[in-house]
C-alpha positions as CSV (number, residue, x, y, z in Angstrom):
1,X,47.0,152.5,118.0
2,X,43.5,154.4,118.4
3,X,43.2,153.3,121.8
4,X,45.9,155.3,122.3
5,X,44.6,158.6,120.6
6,X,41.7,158.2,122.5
7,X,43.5,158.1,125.6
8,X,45.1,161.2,125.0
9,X,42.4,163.2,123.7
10,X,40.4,162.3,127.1
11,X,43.6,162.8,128.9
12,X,43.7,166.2,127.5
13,X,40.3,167.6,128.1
14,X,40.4,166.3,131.3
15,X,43.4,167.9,132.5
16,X,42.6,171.5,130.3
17,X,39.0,172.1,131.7
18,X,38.2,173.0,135.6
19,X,35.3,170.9,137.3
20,X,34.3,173.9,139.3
21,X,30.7,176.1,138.3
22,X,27.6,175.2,137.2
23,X,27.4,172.9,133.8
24,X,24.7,171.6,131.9
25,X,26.5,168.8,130.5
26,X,28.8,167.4,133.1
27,X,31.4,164.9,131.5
28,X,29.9,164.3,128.3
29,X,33.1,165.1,126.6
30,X,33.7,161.4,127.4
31,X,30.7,160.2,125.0
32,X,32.4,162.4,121.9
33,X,35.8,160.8,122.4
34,X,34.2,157.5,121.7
35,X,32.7,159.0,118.4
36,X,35.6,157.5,116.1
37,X,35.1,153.8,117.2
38,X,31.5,154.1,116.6
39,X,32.3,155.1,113.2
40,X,35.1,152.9,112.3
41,X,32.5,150.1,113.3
42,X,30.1,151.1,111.4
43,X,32.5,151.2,108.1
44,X,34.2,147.8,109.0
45,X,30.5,146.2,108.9
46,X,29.6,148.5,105.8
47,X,32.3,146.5,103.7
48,X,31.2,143.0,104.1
49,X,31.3,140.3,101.5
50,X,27.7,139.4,102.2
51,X,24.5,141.6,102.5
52,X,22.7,141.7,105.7
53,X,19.4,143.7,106.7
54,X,20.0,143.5,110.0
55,X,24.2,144.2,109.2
56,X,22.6,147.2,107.6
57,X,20.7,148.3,110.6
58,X,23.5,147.6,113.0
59,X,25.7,149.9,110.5
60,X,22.9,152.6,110.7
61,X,22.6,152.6,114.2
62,X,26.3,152.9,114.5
63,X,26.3,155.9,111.9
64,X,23.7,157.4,114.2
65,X,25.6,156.9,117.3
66,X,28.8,158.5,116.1
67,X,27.3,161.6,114.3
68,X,25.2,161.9,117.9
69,X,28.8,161.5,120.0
70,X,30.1,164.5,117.9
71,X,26.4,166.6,118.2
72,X,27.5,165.7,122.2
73,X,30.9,166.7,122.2
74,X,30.2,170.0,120.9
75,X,27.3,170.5,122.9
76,X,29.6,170.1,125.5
77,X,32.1,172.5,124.5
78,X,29.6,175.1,124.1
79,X,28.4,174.8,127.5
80,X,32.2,175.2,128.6
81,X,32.6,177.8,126.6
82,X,29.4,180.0,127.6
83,X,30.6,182.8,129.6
84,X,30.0,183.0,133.3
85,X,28.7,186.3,135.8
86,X,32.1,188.5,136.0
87,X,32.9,188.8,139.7
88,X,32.3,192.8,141.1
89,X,35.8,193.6,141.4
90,X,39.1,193.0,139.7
91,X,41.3,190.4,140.3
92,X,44.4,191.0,141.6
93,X,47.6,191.7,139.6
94,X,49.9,188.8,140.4
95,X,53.2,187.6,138.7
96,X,53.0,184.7,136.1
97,X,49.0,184.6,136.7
98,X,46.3,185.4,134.6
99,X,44.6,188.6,134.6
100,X,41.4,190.4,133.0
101,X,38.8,193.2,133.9
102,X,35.7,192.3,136.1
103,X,34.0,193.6,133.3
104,X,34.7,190.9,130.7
105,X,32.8,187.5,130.8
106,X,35.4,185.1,130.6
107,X,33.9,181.4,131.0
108,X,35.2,180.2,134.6
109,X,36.5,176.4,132.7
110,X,39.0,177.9,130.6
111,X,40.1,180.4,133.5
112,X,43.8,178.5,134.0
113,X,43.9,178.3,130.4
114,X,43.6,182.2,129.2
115,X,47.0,183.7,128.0
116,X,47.1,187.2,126.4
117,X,50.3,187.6,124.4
């Protein structure tokens, strides 16, 4: 059953975010998906009936991992997120298209994405 949340989580940011600019952090929201698995890992050898210092540092590494997948993941978001240069001129008025002012910074990932209401 979490192979199938993961699916869709990946599924989702895939399909929401456009490939086109300049990113820092090309595809890493791939790494943060995996975060929960790391973690479950580590829990699933936390609970053992027998003590292990090498069970121990396996856990800790695993800890480590998954609390670094997050610290990618949103590393990642933020450098979708950071707005892009706004082109010279305004786009043009179309019907069931997006719109905004040349002068606002709009990052050029979520472009498809951005609904006023």
């Amino acid at each position: 059953m979490p192979m199938v949340f993961l699916t869709a989580q990946t599924l989702v940011l895939r399909m929401d975010i456009l490939r086109d600019g300049h990113h820092r952090l090309p595809n890493a929201e791939l790494f943060g998906s995996m975060a929960p698995y790391f973690a479950v890992a580590a829990c699933s050898l936390e609970y053992r009936y027998y003590y292990s210092e090498a069970q121990k540092a396996v856990t800790w590494g695993l800890a480590l991992l998954a609390l670094f997948a997050h610290l990618v993941m949103a590393l990642r978001m933020l450098d979708l997120a950071w707005p892009d240069q706004s082109p010279q001129e305004d786009m043009p008025e179309e019907p069931g298209k997006q719109w905004w002012p040349a002068s606002w910074k709009v990052p050029r990932a979520f472009t498809k994405n951005l609904w006023f209401i």
